[in-house]
N, C-alpha and C positions, 0 to 999 in steps of 0.2 A: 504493500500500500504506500502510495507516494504521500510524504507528507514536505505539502507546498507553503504552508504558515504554521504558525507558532502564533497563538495567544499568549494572555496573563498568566494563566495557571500553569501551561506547561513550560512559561520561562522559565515561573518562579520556580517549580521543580526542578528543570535544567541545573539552574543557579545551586540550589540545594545538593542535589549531586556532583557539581563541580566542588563544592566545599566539601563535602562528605569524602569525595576521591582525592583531592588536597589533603585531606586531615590523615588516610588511612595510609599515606605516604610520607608524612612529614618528617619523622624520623631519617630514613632515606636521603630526601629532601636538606635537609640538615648536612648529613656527613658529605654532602658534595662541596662543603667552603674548602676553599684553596687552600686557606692556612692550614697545616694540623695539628691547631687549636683545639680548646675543648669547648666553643662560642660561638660553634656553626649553629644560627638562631634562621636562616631565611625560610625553611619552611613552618615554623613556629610563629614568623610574624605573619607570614602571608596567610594562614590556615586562621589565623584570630585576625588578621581583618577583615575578608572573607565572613569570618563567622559571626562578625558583627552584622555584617549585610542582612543573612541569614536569621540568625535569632529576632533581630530588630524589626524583620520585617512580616508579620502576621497576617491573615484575615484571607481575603480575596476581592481581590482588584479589578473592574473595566476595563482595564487598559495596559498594555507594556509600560508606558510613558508614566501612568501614577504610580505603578511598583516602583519602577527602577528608582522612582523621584527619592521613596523611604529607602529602598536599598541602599542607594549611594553615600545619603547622607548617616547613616549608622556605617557603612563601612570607612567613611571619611575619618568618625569617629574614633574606630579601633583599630586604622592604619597606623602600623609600628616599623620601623624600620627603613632601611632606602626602597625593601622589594615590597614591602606593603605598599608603603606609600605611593609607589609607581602604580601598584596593584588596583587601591584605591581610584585614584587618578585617572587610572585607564576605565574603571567602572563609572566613573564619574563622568568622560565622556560618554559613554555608551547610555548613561539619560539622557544626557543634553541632546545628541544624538537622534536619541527615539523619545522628545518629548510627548510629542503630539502623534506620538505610534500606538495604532490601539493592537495591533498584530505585526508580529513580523513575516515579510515576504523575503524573498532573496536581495533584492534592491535596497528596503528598508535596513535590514541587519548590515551590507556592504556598508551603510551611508554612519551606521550607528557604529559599527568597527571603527571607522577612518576616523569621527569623532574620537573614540577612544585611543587611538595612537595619536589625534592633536594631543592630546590632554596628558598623556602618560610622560610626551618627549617633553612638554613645559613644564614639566613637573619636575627635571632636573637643569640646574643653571649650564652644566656643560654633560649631553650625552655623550654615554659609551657604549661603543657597540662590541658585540661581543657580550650583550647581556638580554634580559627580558626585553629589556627595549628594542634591541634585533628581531625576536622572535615579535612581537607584536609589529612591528615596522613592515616586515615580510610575510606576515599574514596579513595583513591591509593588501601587499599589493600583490599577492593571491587572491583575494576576493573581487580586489577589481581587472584582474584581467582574466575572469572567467565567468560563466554562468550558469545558475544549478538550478533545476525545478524542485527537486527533493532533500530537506533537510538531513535527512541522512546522509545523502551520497554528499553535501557540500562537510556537513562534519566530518565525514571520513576521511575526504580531500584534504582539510582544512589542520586534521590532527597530524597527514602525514607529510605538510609540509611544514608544520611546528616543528614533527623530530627532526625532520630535516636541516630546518635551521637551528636547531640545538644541536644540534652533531654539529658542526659547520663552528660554532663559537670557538671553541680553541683555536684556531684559523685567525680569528680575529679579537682575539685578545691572548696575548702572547703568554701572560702569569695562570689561563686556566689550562693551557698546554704542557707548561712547563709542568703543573700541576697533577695532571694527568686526566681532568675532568673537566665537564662540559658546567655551562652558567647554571647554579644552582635555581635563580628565581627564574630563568626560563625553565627550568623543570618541571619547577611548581605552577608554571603558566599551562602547559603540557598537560599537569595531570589533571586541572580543573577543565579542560575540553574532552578529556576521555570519560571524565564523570560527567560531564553534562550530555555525549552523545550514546553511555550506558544508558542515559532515564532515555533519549529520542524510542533506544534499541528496545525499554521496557523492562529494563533489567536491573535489578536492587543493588545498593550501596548501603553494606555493613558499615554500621558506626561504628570501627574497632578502635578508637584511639579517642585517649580522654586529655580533656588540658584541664590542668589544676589550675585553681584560683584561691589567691587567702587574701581572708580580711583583716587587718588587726585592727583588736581595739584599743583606743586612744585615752588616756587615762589620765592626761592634760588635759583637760577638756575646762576646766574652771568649774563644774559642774558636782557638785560635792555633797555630803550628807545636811549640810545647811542649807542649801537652794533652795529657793521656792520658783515653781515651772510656772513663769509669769508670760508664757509666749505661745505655749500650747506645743503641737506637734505639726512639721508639712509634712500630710501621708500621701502619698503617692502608688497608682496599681492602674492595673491593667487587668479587667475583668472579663472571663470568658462568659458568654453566655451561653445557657444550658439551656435544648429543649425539654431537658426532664424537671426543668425549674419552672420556666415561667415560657409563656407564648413570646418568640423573639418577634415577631413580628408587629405583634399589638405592647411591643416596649416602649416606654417613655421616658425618654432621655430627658425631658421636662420635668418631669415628676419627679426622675429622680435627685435632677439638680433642687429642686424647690424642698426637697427631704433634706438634703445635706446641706440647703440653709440655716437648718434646726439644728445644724448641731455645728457649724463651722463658718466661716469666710476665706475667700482669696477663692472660690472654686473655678477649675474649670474644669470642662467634660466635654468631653467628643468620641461619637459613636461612627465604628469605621463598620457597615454589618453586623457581626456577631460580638464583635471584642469593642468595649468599654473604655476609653481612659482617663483617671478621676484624681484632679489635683485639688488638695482639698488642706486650710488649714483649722485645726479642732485640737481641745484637751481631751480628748475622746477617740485616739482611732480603733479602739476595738470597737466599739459601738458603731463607728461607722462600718465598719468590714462586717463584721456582724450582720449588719441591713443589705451591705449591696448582694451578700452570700447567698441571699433569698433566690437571685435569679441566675447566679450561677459560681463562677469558680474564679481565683487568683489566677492569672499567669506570671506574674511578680508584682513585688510590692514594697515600698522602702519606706520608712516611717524615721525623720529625722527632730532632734527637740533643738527648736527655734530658738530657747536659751541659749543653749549651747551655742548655737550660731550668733547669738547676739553681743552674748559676753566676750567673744573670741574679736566680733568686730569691735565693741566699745572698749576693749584693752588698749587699742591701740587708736590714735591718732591716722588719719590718712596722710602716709610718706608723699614722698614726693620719687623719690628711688626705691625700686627692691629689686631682689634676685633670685632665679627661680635656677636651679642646678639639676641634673642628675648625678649620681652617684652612686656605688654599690661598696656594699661593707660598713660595720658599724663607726669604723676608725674615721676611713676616709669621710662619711656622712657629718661625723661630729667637727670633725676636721673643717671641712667644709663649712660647715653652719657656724664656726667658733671664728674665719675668718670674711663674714659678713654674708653669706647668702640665708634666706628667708625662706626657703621650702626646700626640702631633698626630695627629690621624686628617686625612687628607688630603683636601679636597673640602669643596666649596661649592658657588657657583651652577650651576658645570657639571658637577660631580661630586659629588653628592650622597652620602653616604655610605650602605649598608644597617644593618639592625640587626645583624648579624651583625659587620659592621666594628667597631659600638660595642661587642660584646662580647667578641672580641679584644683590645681595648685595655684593656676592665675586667680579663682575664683578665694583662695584660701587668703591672698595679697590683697593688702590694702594699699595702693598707693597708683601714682598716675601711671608710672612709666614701670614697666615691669623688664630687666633686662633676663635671656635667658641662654645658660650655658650648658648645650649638649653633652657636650663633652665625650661625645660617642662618633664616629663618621656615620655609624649607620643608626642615630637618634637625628641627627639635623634636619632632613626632610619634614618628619613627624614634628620637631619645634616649629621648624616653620610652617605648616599646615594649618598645626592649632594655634599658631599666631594670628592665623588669616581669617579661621573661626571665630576669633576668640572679638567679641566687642564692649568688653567691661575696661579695659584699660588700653596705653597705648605699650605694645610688647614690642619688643627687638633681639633677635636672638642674633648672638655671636656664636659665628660656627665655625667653637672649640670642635677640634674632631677627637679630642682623646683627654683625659683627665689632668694628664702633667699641662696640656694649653688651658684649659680651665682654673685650674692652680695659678698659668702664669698671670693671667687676665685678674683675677680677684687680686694677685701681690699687686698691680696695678690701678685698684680699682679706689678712688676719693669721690665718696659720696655729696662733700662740701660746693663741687663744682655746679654752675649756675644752670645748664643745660645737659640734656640726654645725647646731645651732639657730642658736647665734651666729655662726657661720662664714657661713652663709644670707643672714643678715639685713644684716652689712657687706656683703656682696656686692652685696647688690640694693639697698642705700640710696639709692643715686643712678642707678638705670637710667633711673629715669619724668624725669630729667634729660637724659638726654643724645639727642642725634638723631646720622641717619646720613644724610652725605653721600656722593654718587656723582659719577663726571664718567667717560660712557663715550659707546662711539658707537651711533648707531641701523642698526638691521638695514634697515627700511626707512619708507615714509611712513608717517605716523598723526598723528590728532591726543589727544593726553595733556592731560586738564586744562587744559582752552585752548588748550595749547601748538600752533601745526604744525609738523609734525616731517619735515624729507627725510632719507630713507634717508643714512647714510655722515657725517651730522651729529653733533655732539660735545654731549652733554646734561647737562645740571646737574638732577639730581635730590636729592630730601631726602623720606627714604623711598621711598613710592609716588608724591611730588608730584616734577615734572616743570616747574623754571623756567625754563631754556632751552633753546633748538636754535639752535646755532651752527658757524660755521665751522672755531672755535679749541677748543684743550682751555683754554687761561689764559682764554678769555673767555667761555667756559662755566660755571668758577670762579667766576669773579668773581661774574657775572651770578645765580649759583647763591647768592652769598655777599650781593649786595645784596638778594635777593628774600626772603631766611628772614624771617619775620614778626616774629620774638623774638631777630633777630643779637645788639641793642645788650646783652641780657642776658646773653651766651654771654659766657666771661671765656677759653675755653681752646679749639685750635683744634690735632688731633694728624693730618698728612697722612701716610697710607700711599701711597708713589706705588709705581704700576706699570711693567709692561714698557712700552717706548718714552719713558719720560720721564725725559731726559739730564739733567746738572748745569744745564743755561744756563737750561732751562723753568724748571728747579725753585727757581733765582734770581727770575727775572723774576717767576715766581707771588707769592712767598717779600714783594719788594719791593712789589707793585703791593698785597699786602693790608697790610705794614704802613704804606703810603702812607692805605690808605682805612680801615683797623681798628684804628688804633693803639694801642686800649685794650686789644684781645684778644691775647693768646700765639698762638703758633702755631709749632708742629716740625715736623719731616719727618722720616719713618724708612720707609727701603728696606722695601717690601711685596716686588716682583717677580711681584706679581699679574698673571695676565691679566683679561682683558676690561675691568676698573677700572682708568683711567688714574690715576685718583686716589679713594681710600675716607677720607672724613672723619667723625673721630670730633667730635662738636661738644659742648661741655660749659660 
């Protein structure tokens, strides 16, 4: 049976199964990074921004155009990383695309693809090919130099000239050959069109792969055995409605706003079909859940105390400067926070942060200009994204790519200064100075930059360059520290040490460089990073 369109329903199924076959691979996915590292994250970003689209996007829709509208913008949200964010980006054209699409034909989807590679290639200041962006580049212009009546036969085309152009990336980009593997987030591009043309085929996708999530609870809060809850609660849900409850059809979304006048203010409600959603401020949200449960069921629900939020803003005065950081480990975080940033958003190379995280943290600031430091290469995208989102303050991120240029930037940072222009500009003075060194272990063989590398070996790297493979983490250091081209220049030398690295290492390290560096400084401060046994900022 030829099938010549695609509606709403079976995009939105397509979609679901492109995330479902993303998710069941991401592992995989993962161990394709170049480095070998143990912070191969791109098919873990891509599979949770994706899965925001997904989860976020419920009900049943009229149209391609009003799906994709909620898709994109929940996936926008939980785009993490450079291959989310492209990821993102690329589904983001693909609304813009098919606004006014109530189905897709072969012309429509061509038109709504080509969208989605505008949108994926401005989503980085300078493309590289040789990555996802190749693979979507060259499926654009596969689809417009060909014509399909049958969505099957155009997916099947379409999937095998993706592999195609993922074979082909070593070719054109020189460090995934060297490597010995093809561009990881075009992989992950790869296995979301084999899942979405399993559902065209009719054919089920195992959910076998779970992503954890943790909450902690915050115990600063101002909020104490003496408070009196002078604000009430904002409870917030998303209501299924049940035909074993109540007649959906004869429901009254009036009614029930005119109910939850009795018991609250600030409401708003809007009913998309069958799913409910009720913003509602009250001292009372069991009584409200209680009531709305008559007609059917929670599909989530979050209930925050407006104290809490209240006390946290009246603490503070509205700055005029703050700063928003990531970071991982308790050392570095506190670190961090003790030399002037105002929120650690948690994550790095193996926890990449989404946009949505960064926009929490703007929402947690009180002040006009909010400056913000990645501190990650593959966080910058996602800062900038949720800067773009973000309309509570005016945000600017400086894109630290690594912890040690985040470090530099705050040693540079005077908050005295009259302007966010000149706040900027001390900031970034000396980034094009300073490099970042690593001493971690390898996941398995490869050869890096000449280097050969056995798996479980201990690596001195500075940047992407890769000076040794060794036995030792001190002599990986070392080794790391004689090879930098430009050491005799470096005057300052700041070690974050991580988990497993006791007092005696950190002596003996400490000693053996001022035996062989002795013109250069050098400190130590408690990081408690994983995976970096040691992160050097080099200045």
């Amino acid at each position: 049976m030829i099938l010549s369109s695609i509606d709403a329903s079976l995009w939105q199924k397509m979609l679901k199964g492109g995330y479902l076959n993303l998710k069941r691979n991401m592992t995989v996915i993962d161990q394709l990074n170049v480095f070998p590292v143990p912070d191969g994250d791109t098919g873990k970003n891509m599979t949770m921004t994706i899965e925001g689209g997904v989860t976020g996007t419920k009900g049943d829709f009229s149209s391609i155009g009003e799906m994709m509208k909620s898709f994109s913008r929940n996936s926008l949200l939980s785009a993490r990383g450079n291959s989310g964010v492209i990821l993102s980006q690329f589904i983001r054209g693909i609304a813009v695309g098919s606004e006014n699409t109530q189905s897709f034909d072969y012309n429509s989807f061509k038109t709504a693809f080509e969208s989605g590679k505008e949108y994926a290639y401005n989503a980085v200041a300078v493309p590289t090919e040789g990555t996802i962006l190749t693979l979507i580049r060259e499926g654009s212009d596969f689809l417009n130099s060909h014509t399909f009546d049958d969505f099957e036969e155009l997916f099947t085309s379409l999937i095998k000239e993706l592999h195609r152009s993922l074979q082909h990336t070593p070719e054109l980009l020189p460090v995934l050959k060297e490597a010995g593997v093809v561009d990881s987030g075009g992989a992950g591009f790869v296995c979301i069109f084999e899942g979405m043309l399993s559902i065209i085929r009719g054919e089920e996708i195992d959910d076998t792969e779970t992503l954890e999530s943790s909450n902690e609870f915050v115990l600063s809060s101002g909020f104490d055995e003496n408070s009196v809850l002078e604000y009430g609660y904002c409870t917030e849900f998303i209501l299924q409605l049940l035909k074993a409850k109540t007649d959906i059809d004869a429901f009254s979304l009036t009614d029930l706003t005119k109910k939850l006048e009795e018991m609250g203010d600030s409401i708003v409600t809007v009913q998309d079909s069958s799913l409910v959603k009720v913003h509602v401020h009250t001292f009372s949200p069991e009584t409200v859940i209680a009531y709305v449960r008559q007609f059917g069921e929670l599909v989530t629900v979050k209930i925050e105390n407006m104290s809490v939020q209240h006390s946290e803003i009246k603490a503070e005065e509205k700055k005029k400067f703050a700063v928003v950081a990531t970071a991982t480990g308790e050392g570095l975080s506190s670190f961090f926070t003790g030399i002037g940033v105002d929120v650690i958003i948690d994550g790095g190379r193996t926890n990449n942060p989404s946009a949505e995280d960064f926009m929490d943290a703007f929402k947690k600031v009180n002040a006009e200009h909010i400056i913000v430091l990645p501190n990650d290469s593959n966080v910058v995208l996602t800062a900038l994204q949720a800067a773009q989102l973000y309309e509570g303050a005016d945000i600017r991120v400086i894109k630290t790519k690594s912890l040690a240029e985040g470090y530099s930037a705050l040693s540079m940072m005077d908050l005295s200064v009259d302007s966010v222009e000149q706040l900027i500009e001390d900031m970034t003075s000396c980034l094009d100075s300073v490099s970042s060194g690593y001493v971690t272990t390898s996941t398995r063989d490869a050869c890096i930059s000449g280097v050969e590398i056995k798996k479980g070996q201990w690596m001195g790297l500075e940047g992407d360059t890769v000076y040794a493979s060794v036995d030792d983490p001190l002599a990986a250091a070392m080794e790391l520290f004689r090879k930098l081209p430009d050491i005799e220049e470096k005057q300052v030398i700041t070690a974050f040490y991580g988990k497993g690295a006791d007092e005696e290492e950190i002596m003996k390290l400490e000693e053996a460089f001022r035996e062989e560096f002795p013109l250069i400084e050098i400190g130590f401060i408690e990081g408690n990073q994983d995976v970096y046994r040691y992160i050097f900022a080099i200045e």
